[in-house]
Structure formats: structure tokens, C-alpha cells
N, C-alpha and C positions, 0 to 999 in steps of 0.2 A: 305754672298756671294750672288751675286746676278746672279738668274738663267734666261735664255731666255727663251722664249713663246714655244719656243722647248723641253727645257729640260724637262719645267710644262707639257706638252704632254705625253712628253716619261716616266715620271715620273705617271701620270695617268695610261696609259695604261697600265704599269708595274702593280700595284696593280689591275687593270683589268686580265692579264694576268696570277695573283696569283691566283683573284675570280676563273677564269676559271680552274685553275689546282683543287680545293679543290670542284668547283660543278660535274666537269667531274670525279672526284675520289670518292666521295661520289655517285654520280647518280648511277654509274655502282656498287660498290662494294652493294649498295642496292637491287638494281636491280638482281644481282647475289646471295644474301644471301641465299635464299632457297637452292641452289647447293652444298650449306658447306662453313664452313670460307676462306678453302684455297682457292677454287676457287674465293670467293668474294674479296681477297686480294689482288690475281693476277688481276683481273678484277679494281679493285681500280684502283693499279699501271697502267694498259693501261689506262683507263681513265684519267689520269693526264698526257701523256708524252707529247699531243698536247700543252696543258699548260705550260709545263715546255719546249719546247723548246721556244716559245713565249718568258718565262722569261728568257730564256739564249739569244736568239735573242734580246731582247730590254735591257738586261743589259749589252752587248758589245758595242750596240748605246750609253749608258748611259757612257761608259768607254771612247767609243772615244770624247765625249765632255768635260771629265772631262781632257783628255789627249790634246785634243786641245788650251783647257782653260791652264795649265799649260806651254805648248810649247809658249802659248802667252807671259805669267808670264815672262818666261826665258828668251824670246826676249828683252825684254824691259830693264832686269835686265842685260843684255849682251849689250846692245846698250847704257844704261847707263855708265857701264864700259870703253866703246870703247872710247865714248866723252871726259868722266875723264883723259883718258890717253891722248886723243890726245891733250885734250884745256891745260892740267897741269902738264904734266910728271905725274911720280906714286905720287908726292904730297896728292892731295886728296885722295888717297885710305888707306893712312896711317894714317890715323882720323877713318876709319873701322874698 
């Protein structure tokens, strides 16, 4: 499958997007350890949620391209249909 200069981007940034979830949740959950586990746990978790929306933000970009890419698929596979029928009756469809 061949992906556009976009997807390679959005695809990038995505595994940027993960770095960030796993430094921002480590940094703080360190940073807090002295206070007790629970609080350093919780503090994790805020730490990661800028992160994890990024990743929910750029894997809905990633859905919509992948939903684009198949809407194309079905275009063509529909417009192939259409010609079939119109150049040969349902003849050639009955070889499918």
C-alpha cells in the first residue's frame, strides 16, 4: 500500500506523540516518588494525558485518510460496475 508524504508525517508524529505520553508519565511519576507511590501514580497518569490526547488527535487524522483512501477504492469499483452495465447488459458481471 502505498502511503502519501502526509500519512509518513502523521505517522511520525504519532510515535512522537507516544514519546511524549511515556516521558511526560515517567518525568512526573519521578518527580513525585518521594510523596508515596500513590501519589507518584496519579501524577504519572496527568503526565501522560497531553500525550494521549495528541494520540487520539493524530489517530483520527490517520482514520480519516485511511477512510478517504477506501471511499476512493469504492469509487472506482462502483464506476467500474456502472460502465459494465451500461456498455454490456449484466453480461459481463456474470463472469464475477
Amino acid at each position: 500500500m502505498r502511503r502519501t508524504l502526509v500519512e509518513t508525517v502523521l505517522n511520525f508524529l504519532l510515535g512522537a506523540a507516544w514519546a511524549i505520553v511515556m516521558l511526560g508519565a515517567l518525568l512526573l511519576f519521578w518527580s513525585f516518588w518521594p510523596f508515596g507511590i500513590v501519589i507518584a501514580l496519579m501524577a504519572g497518569v496527568v503526565g501522560s494525558l497531553f500525550g494521549l490526547f495528541l494520540v487520539v488527535l493524530l489517530e483520527v487524522a490517520a482514520l480519516q485518510f485511511e477512510k478517504m483512501r477506501e471511499l476512493r477504492h469504492q469509487t472506482r469499483l462502483l464506476e467500474k460496475i456502472h460502465q459494465a452495465l451500461e456498455h454490456g447488459g449484466d453480461d459481463p458481471l456474470r463472469h464475477h
